[in-house]
Structures are given as structure tokens and as C-alpha cells.
N, CA and C atoms as an extended XYZ file, in Angstrom:
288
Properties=species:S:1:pos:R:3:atomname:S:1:resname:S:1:resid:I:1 pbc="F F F"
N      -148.096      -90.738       -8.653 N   UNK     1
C      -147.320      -91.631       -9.489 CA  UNK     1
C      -146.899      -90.879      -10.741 C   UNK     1
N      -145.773      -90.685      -10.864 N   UNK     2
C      -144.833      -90.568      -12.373 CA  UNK     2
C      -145.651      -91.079      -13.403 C   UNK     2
N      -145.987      -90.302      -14.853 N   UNK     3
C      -146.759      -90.785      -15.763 CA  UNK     3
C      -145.486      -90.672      -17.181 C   UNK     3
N      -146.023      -90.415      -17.993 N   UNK     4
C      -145.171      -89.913      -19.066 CA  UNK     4
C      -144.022      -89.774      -19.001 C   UNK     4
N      -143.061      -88.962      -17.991 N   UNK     5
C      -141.996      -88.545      -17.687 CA  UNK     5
C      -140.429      -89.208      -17.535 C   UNK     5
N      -141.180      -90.114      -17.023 N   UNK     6
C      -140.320      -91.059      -16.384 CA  UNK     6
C      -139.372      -91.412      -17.599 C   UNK     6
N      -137.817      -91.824      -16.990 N   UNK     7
C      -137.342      -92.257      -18.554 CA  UNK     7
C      -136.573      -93.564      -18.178 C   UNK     7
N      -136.575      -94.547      -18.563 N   UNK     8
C      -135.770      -95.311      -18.732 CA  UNK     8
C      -134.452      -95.575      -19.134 C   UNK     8
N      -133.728      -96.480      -17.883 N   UNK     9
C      -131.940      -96.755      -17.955 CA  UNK     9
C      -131.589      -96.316      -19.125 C   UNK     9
N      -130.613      -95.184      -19.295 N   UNK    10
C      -129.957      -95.335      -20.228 CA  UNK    10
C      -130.863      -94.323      -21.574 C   UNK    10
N      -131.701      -94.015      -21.185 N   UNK    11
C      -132.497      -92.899      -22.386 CA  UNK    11
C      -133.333      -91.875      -21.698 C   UNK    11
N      -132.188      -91.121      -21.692 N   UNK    12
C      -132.174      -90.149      -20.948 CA  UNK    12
C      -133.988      -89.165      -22.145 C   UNK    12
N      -134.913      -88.618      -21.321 N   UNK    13
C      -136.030      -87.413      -22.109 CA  UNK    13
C      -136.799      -88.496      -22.989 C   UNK    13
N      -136.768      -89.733      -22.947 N   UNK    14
C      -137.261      -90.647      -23.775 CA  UNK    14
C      -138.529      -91.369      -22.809 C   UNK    14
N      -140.273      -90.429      -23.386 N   UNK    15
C      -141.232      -90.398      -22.714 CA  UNK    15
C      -141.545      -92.359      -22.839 C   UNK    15
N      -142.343      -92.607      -21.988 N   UNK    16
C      -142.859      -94.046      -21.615 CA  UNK    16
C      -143.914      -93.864      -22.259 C   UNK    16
N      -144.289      -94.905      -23.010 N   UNK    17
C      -145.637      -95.114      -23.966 CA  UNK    17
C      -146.678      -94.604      -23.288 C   UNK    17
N      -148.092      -94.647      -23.718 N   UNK    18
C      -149.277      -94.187      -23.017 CA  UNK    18
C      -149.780      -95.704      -22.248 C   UNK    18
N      -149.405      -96.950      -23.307 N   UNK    19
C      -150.348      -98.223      -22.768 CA  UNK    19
C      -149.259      -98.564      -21.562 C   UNK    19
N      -148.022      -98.074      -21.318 N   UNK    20
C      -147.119      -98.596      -20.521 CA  UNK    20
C      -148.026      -97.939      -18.680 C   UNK    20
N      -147.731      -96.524      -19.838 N   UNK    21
C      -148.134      -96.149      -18.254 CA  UNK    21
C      -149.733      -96.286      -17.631 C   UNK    21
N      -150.580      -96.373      -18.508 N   UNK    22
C      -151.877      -97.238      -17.701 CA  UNK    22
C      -151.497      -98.429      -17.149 C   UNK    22
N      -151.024      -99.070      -17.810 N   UNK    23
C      -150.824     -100.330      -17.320 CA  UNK    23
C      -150.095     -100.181      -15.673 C   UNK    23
N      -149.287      -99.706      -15.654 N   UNK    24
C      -148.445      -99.073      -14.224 CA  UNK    24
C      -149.313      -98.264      -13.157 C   UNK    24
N      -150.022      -97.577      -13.734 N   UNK    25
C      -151.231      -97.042      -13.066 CA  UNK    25
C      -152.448      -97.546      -12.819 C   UNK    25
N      -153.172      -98.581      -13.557 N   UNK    26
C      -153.888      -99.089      -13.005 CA  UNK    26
C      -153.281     -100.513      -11.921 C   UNK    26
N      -152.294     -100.718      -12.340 N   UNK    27
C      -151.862     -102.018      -11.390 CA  UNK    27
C      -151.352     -101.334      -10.257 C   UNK    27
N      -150.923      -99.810       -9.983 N   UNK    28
C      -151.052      -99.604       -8.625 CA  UNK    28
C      -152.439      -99.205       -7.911 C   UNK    28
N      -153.389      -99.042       -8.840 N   UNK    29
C      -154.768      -99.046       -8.298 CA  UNK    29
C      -155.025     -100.202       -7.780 C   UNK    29
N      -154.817     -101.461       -8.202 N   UNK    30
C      -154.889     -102.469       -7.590 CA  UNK    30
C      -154.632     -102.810       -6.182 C   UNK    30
N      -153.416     -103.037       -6.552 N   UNK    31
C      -152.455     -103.348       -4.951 CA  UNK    31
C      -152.733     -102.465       -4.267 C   UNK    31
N      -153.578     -100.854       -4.108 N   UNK    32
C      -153.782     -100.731       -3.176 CA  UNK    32
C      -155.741     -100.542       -2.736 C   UNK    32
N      -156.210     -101.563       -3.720 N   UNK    33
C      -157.594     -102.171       -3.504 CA  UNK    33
C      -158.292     -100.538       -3.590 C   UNK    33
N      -158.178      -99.950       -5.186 N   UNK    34
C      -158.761      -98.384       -5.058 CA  UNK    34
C      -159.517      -98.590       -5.734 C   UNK    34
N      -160.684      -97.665       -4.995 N   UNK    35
C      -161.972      -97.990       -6.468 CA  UNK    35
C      -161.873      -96.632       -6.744 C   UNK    35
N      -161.399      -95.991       -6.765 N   UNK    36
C      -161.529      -94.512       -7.728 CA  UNK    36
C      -160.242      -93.958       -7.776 C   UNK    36
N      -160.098      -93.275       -8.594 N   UNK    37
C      -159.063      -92.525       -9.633 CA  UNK    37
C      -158.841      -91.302       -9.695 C   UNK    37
N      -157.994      -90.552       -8.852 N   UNK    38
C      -157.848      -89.187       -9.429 CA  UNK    38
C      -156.481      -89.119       -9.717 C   UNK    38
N      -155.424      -88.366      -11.103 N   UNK    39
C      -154.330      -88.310      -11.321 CA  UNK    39
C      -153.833      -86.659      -11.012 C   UNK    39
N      -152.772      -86.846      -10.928 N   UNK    40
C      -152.365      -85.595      -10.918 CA  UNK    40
C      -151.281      -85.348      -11.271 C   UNK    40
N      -150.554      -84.358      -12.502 N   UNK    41
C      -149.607      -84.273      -12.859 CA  UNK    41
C      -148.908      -82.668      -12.859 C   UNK    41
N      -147.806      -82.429      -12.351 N   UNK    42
C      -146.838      -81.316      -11.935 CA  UNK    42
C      -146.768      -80.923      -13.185 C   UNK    42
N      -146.923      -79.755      -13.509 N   UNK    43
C      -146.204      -79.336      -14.710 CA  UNK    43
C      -144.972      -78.739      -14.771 C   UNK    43
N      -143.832      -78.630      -15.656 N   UNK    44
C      -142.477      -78.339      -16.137 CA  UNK    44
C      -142.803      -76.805      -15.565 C   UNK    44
N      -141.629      -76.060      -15.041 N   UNK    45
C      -141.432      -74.623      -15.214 CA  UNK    45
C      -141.817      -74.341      -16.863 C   UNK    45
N      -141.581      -74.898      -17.312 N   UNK    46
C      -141.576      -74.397      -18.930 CA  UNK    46
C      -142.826      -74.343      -19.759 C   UNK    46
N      -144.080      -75.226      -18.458 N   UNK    47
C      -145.208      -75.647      -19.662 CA  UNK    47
C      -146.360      -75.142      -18.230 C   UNK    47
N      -147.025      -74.662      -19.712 N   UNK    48
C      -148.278      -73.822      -18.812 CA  UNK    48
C      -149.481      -75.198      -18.394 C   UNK    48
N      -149.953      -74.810      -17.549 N   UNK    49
C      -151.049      -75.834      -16.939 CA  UNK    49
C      -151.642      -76.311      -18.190 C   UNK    49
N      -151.831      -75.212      -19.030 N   UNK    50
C      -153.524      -75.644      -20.276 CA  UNK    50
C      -152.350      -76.347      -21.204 C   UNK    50
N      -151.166      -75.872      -21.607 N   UNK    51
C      -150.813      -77.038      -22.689 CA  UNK    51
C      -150.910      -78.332      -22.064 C   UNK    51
N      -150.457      -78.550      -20.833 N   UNK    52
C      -149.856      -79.880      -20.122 CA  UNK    52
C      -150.873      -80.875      -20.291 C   UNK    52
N      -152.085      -80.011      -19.907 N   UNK    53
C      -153.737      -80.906      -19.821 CA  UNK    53
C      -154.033      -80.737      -21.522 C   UNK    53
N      -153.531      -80.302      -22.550 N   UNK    54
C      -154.107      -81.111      -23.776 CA  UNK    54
C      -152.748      -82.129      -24.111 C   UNK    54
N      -151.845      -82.041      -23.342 N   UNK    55
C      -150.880      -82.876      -23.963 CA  UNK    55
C      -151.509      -84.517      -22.968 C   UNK    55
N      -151.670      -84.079      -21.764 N   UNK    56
C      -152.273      -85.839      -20.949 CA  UNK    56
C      -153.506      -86.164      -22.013 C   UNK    56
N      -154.204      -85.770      -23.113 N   UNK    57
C      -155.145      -85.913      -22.854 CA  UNK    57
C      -155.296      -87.247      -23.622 C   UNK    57
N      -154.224      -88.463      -24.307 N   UNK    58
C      -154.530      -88.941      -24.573 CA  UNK    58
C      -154.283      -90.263      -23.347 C   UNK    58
N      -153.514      -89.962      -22.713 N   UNK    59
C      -153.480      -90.784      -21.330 CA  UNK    59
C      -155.041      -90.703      -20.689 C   UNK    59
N      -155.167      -90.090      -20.341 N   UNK    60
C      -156.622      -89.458      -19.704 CA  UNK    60
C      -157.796      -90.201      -20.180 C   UNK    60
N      -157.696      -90.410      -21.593 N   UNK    61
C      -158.815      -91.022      -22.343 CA  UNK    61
C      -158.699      -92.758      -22.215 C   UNK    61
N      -157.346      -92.953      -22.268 N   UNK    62
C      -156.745      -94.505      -22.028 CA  UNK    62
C      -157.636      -94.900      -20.581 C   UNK    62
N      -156.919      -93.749      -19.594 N   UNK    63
C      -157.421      -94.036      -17.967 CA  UNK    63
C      -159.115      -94.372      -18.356 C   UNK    63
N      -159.735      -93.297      -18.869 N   UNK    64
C      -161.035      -93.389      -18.820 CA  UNK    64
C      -161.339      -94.664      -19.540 C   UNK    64
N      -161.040      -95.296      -20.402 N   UNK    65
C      -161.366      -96.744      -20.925 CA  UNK    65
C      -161.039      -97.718      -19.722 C   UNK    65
N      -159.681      -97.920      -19.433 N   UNK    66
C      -159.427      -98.798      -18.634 CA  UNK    66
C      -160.078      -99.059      -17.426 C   UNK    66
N      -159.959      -97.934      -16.776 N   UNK    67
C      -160.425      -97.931      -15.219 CA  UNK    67
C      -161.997      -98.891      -14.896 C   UNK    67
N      -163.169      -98.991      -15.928 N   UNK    68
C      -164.070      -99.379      -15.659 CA  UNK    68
C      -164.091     -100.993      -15.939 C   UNK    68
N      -163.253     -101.563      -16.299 N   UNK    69
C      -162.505     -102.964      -16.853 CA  UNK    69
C      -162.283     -103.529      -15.254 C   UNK    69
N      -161.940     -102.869      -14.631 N   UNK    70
C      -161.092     -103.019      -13.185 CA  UNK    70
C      -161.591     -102.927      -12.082 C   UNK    70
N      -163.233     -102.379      -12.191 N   UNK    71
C      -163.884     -101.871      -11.740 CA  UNK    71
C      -163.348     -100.485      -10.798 C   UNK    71
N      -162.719      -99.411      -11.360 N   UNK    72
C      -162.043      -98.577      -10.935 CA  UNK    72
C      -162.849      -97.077      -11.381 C   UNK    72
N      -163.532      -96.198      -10.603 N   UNK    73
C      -164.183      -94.779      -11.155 CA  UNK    73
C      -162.547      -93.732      -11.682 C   UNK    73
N      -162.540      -93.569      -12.575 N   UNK    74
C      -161.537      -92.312      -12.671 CA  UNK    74
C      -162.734      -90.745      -12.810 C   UNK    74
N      -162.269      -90.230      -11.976 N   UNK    75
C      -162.938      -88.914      -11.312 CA  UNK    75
C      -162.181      -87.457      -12.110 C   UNK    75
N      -160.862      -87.835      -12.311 N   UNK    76
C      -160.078      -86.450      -12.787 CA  UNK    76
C      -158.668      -86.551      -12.813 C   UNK    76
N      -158.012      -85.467      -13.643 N   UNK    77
C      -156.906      -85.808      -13.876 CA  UNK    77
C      -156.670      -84.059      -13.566 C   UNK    77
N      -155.854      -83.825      -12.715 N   UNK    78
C      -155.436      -82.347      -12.534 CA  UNK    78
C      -154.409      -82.259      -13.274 C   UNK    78
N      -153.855      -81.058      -13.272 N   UNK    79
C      -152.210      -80.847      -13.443 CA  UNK    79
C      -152.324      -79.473      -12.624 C   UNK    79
N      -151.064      -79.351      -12.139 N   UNK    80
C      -150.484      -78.412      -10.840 CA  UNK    80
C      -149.149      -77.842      -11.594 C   UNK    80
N      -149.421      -76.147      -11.030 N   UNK    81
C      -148.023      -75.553      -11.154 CA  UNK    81
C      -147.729      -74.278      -10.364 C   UNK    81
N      -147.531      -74.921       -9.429 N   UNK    82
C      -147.497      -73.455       -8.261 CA  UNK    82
C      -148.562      -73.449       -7.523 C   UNK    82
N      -149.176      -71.934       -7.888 N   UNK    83
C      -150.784      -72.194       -6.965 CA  UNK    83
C      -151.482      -72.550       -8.140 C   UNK    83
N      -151.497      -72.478       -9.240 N   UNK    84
C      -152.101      -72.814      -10.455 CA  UNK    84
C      -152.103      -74.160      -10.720 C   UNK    84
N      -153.823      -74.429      -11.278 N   UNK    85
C      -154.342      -75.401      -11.537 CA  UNK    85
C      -155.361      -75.675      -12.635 C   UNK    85
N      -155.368      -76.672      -13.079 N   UNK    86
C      -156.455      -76.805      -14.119 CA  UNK    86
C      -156.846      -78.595      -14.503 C   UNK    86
N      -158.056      -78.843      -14.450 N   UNK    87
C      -158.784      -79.940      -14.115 CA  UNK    87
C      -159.302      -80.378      -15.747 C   UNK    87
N      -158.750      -81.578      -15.905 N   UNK    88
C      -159.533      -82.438      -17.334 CA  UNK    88
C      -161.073      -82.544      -17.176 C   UNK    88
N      -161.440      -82.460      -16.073 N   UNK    89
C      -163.056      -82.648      -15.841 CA  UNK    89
C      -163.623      -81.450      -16.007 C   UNK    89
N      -163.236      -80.713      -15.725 N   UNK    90
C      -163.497      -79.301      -15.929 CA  UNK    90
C      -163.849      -78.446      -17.035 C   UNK    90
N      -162.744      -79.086      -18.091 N   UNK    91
C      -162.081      -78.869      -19.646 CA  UNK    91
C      -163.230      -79.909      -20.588 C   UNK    91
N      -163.261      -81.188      -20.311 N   UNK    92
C      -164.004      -82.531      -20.787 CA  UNK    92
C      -165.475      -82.703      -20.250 C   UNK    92
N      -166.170      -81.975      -19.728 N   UNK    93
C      -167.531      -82.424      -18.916 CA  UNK    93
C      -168.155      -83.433      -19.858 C   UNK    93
N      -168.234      -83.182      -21.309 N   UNK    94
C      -168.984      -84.339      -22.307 CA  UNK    94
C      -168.480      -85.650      -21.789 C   UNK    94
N      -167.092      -85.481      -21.379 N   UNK    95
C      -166.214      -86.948      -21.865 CA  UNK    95
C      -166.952      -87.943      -20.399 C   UNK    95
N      -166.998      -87.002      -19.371 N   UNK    96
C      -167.242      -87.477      -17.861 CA  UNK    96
C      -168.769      -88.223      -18.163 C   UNK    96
């Protein structure tokens, strides 16, 4: 699922709030009756894996509040770029 990125009719590079997109993300956790959470986000040609994962990281922290409201485990939030990878759980072990 599209996080941040996404832009709305008509505003064109104009990122979607953080509470928008939990909200969008946990309500597709729903509908499809998920009890756990892993995200994963593509990074830009332009942006290296490690900026991308301190830039989610306030989404990440949202997920981690919400998800247990819902009864939902969030497990990790990757970001991908090529064969390259790098894991918020990895980066955050305190937060887990």
C-alpha cells in the first residue's frame, strides 16, 4: 500500500498527512481480517534506503501506537531499493 506519496487530485508532490495514512492503513488491515503488520516502502532513485527509513519514521511510530488499538502486531517497516534494504526493526530494537 502507497504511504506518504500518494498525492491528491489536483496537487500534484503534495505528501498525505501521517494520521491520513494510518488511518488508510490500518483500515486495510481490517478488511482484510490481519493481525500483523509488516510495511514496506520503495525508495525514490534519488533517496538512499537509510534517509527514507529516518524520514518513515514518524509514520512507523503512529503504526506502532495504532496497530495495538485494533488488535493488530506491527512487526516492521522495510524500505527497498534494488537489491538494497534496510529494516526499522533493525535500526529501532528499543522501540520493538
Amino acid at each position: 500500500m502507497e504511504t506518504q506519496e500518494r498525492t491528491a487530485p489536483g496537487e500534484e508532490g503534495a505528501p498525505i498527512p501521517v494520521p491520513q495514512v494510518v488511518s488508510a492503513v490500518m483500515q486495510r488491515a481490517l478488511a482484510l481480517h490481519a493481525c500483523s503488520l509488516i510495511t514496506v516502502r520503495l525508495a525514490a532513485d534519488d533517496v538512499q534506503p537509510d534517509r527514507q527509513l529516518l524520514h518513515d519514521g514518524p509514520l512507523v511510530q503512529a503504526l506502532l501506537q495504532a496497530a495495538p488499538l485494533l488488535a493488530v502486531t506491527m512487526h516492521d517497516h522495510v524500505v527497498l531499493k534494488g537489491r538494497r534494504w534496510r529494516s526499522f526493526r533493525h535500526l529501532e530494537q528499543q522501540a520493538w
